[in-house]
C-alpha positions in Angstrom: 60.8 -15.7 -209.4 60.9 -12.5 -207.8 61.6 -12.0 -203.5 57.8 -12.1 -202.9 56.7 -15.0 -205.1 55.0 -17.5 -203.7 54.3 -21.3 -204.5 52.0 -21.8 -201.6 49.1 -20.3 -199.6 49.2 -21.9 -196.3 46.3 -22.9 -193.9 47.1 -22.8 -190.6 45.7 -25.6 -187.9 45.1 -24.9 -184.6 48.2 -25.0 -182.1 50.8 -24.6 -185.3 54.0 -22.6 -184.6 54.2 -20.1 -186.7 57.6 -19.5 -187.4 59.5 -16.6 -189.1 59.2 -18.4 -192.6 55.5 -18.8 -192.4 54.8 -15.3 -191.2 56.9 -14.2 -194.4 54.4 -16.0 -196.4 51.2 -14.4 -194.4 53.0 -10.8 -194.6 53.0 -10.7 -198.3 49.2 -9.6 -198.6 47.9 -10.8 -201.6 50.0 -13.8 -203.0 52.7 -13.1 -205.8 53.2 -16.2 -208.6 55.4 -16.0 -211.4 52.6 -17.6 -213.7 49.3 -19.1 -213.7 50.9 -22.4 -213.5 52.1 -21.7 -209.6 48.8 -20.2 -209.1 47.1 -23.0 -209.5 49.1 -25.3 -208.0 49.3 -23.5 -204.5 45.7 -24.1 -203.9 43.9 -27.0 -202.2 46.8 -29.3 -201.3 47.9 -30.2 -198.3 48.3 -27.6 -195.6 47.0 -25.3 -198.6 44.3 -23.1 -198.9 40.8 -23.7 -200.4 40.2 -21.6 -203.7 37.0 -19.6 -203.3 35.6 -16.7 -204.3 37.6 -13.2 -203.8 40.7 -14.9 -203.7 43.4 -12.0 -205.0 46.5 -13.3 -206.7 49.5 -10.9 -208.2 51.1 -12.8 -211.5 54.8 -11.3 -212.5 54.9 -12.8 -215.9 52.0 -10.8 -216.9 52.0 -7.6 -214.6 48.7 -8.6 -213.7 46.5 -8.3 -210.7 43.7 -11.3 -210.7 41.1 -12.2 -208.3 39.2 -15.4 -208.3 35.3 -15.4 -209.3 33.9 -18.6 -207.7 34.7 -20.6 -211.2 37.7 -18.9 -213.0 40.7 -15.8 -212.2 39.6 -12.6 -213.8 41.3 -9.3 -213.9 41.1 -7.6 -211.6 41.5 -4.2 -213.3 40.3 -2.1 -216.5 43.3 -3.5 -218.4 46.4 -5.7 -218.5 49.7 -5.2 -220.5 50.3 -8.0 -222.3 53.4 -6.9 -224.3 55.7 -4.0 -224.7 59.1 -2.9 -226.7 60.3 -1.0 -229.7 61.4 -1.3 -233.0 63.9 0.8 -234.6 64.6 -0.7 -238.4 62.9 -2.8 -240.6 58.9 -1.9 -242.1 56.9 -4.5 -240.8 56.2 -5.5 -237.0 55.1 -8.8 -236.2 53.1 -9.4 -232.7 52.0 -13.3 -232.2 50.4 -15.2 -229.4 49.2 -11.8 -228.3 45.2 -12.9 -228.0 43.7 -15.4 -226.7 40.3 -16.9 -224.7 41.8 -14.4 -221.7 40.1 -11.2 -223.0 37.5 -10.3 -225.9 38.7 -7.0 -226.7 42.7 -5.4 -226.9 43.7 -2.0 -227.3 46.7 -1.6 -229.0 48.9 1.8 -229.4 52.0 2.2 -231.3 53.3 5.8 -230.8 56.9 8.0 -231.5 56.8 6.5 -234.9 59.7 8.2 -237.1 59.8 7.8 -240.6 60.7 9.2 -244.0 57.0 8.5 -245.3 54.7 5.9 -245.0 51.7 3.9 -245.9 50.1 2.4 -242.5 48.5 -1.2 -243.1 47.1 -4.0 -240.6 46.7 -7.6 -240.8 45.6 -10.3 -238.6 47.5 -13.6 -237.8 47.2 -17.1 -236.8 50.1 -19.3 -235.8 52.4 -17.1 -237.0 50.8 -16.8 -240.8 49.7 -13.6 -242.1 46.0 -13.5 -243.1 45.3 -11.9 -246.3 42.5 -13.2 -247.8 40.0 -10.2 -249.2 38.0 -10.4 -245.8 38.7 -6.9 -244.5 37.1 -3.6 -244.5 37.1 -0.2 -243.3 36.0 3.2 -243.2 38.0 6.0 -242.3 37.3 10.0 -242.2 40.7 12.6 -241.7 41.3 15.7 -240.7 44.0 18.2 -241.4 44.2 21.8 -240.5 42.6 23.3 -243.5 39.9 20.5 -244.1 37.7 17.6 -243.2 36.7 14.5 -245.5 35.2 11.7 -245.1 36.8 8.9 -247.6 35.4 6.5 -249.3 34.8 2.7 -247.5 37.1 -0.4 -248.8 35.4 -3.5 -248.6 37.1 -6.8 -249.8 41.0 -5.6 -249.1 43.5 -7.8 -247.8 44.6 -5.5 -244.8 43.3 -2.6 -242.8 44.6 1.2 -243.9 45.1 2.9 -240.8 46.1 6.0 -243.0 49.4 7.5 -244.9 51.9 10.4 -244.2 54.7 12.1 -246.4 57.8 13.0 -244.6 56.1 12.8 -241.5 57.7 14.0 -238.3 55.7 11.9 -235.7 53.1 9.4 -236.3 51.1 7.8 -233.7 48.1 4.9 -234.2 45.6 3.3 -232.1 43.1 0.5 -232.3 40.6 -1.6 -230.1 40.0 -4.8 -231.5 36.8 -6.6 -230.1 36.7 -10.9 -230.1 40.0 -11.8 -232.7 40.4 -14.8 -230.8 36.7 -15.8 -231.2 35.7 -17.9 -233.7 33.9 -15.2 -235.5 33.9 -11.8 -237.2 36.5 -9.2 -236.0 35.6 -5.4 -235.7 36.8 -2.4 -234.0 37.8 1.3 -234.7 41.3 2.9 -235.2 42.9 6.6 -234.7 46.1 7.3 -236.4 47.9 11.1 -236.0 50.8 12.6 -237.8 52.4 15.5 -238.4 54.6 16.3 -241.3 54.0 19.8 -243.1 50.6 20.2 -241.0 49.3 18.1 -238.6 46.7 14.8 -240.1 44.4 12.7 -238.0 42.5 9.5 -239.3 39.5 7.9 -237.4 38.1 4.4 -238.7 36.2 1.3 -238.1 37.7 -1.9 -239.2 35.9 -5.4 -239.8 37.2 -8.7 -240.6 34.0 -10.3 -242.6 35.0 -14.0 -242.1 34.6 -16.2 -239.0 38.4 -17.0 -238.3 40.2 -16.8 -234.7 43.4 -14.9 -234.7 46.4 -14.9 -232.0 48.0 -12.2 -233.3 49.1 -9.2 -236.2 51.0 -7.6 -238.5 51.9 -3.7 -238.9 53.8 -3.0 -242.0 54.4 0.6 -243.0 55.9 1.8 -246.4 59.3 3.0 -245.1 61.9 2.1 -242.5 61.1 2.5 -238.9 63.4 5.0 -237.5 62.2 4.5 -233.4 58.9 3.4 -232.4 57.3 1.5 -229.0 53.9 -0.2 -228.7 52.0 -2.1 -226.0 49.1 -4.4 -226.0 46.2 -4.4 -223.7 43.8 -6.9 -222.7 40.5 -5.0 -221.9 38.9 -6.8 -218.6 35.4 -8.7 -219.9 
């Protein structure tokens, strides 16, 4: 836990001391936990607070700011990371346990992709295990610096074609993703840019026609990453 995580929030009685380490505990503002599971625990004991509504409460594990709605903790914010890194070899990245009942939409943004040439593909995944059953579809557009076309639709695919480069010099993709974790049909829209001899940008919307919940996905791309980063966002509901 960090210096200003907390496993308490203390009610004070009439007549108490308050000594240095309980003033500590006040002068943090809005209580800092290192997971939901101290959260919850520093409420309603003994000598603990009530939970009610408007309670705030800052969780390090997840970089998230919360506040308490009367029945549940909800963020506080537009959006919450939920992961981060980079990849720099290999031609498929792997994100599980990355949605769940928490949020009904993610954005997700891979950018400073390097690579010798690629075809950009996503995939959904449960437990670890790729889905690729002919449920997807999508419709994408592009534009270049000498044209505009609008390509045909794919329906029945086994992944989602965010778009392809030759010898491109940066590529950078996008993507909300609204209810995966739902038990439902999952649909959203994607952007991918790149520049190689002139600069390409794809625009797209994506549905998964099958009611299946997913936890996670898969990008693979059609040569080795050179350097890349990404981050997921939960979107607040």
């Amino acid at each position: 836990m960090g210096a200003n995580a907390s496993t308490a929030v203390p009610v004070y009685v009439s007549g108490q001391v308050l000594d240095a380490a309980r003033l500590n505990l006040t002068n943090n503002g809005i209580p800092v936990f290192s997971g939901t599971a101290t959260r919850d625990a520093a409420f309603g004991g003994s000598g603990e607070k009530t939970l009610a509504e408007g309670q705030f409460a800052y969780l390090e594990d997840t970089n998230s700011l919360q506040y308490y709605s009367g029945t549940s903790f909800v963020a506080a914010s537009g959006s919450n990371l939920i992961t981060s890194g980079s990849v720099t070899s290999g031609t498929t990245v792997s994100l599980d346990s990355i949605f769940s009942a928490t949020y009904d939409n993610y954005y997700v943004i891979f950018s400073n992709i390097v690579q010798a040439g690629s075809t950009n593909v996503v995939q959904f995944r449960t437990g670890g295990v790729t889905n690729t059953t002919s449920n997807y579809s999508f419709a994408r557009s592009y534009l270049d610096v000498s044209a505009m076309a609008f390509e045909a639709g794919s329906g029945g695919t086994t992944s989602i074609g965010l778009g392809s480069t030759t010898a491109n010099v940066m590529n950078t993709w996008e993507m909300v993703i609204s209810r995966p974790f739902a038990t439902g049909e999952t649909s959203g829209w994607f952007r991918q840019a790149a520049e190689n001899t002139s600069i390409v940008s794809w625009f797209g919307f994506h549905l998964f026609k099958a009611t299946t919940s997913f936890d996670g996905l898969i990008y693979t791309a059609g040569s080795t990453f050179t350097s890349a980063s990404y981050a997921i966002y939960g979107l607040a509901n």
